[in-house]
N, C-alpha and C positions, 0 to 999 in steps of 0.2 A: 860656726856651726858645730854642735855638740854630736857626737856619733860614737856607735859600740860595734863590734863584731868578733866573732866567735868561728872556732874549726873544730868541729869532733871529725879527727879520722880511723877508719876502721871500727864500722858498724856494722855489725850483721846485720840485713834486714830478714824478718822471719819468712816463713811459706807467701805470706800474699803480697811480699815488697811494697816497695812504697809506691805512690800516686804521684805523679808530675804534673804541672799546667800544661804538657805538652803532648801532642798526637802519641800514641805508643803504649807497649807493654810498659805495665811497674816494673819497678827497679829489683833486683834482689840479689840478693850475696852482698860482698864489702862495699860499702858506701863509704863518701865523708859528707859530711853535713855542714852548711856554713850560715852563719845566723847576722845578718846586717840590722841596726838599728840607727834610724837618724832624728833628733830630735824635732825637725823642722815640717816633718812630716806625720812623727809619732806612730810609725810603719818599721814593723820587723818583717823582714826580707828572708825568708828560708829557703834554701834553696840546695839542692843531692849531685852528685855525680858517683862516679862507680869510682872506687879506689884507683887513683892516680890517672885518674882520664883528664881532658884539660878542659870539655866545656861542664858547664853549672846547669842544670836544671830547675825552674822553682817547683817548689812543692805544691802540689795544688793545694788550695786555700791560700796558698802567699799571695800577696804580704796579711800579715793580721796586726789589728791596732794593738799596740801598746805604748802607757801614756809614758814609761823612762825604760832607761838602760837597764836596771833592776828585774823588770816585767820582762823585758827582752831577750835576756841570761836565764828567767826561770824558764820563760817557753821551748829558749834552745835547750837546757838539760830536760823538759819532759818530751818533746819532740824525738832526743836521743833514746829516752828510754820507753817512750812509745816505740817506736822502729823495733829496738831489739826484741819487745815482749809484743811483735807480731801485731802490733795495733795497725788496723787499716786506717790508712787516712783518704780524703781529704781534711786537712787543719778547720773548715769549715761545720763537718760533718761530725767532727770532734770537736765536739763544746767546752767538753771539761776544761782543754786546751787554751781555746781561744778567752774561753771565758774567765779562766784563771791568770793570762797575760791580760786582761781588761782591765779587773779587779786588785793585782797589785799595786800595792800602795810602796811611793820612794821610801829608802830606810831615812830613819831619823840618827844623830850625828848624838 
């Protein structure tokens, strides 16, 4: 089984923090961000915690298709710099997002 993942830590999140799949206020202040990719599924897994906390929360909208590890690394870095520049999520609700991990195509060699 082919799989990718990813840690950005220490992310500010802006005024309206981030959105979880789970019961609760958003998130805000120092996050880290961790971005899972499995090929068997073609499912990027997002998911926040608060800077050095130990459980994971998914982001709502998680998981969002993407068809490689390529697509799965752009959505993690626009994901990060969504957060900082205060972009409200859900990943859903943000198209540009989801719909730009869709449409990447694997590099060519």
């Amino acid at each position: 089984m082919c799989w990718a993942s990813w840690t950005t830590r220490g992310v500010f999140a802006g005024r309206d923090g981030v959105e979880t799949g789970e019961v609760g206020p958003a998130l805000t202040g120092e996050l880290d961000v961790h971005t899972t990719w499995t090929q068997a599924d073609c499912l990027a897994h997002v998911t926040v915690q608060y800077s050095g906390a130990s459980d994971w929360l998914p982001l709502a909208g998680s998981p969002v298709a993407c068809p490689n590890s390529d697509a799965s690394r752009s959505l993690h870095d626009e994901v990060i710099q969504s957060i900082r520049a205060g972009v409200s999520f859900p990943l859903g609700a943000n198209t540009a997002l989801a719909d730009a991990a869709a449409r990447k195509q694997p590099r060519t060699s």
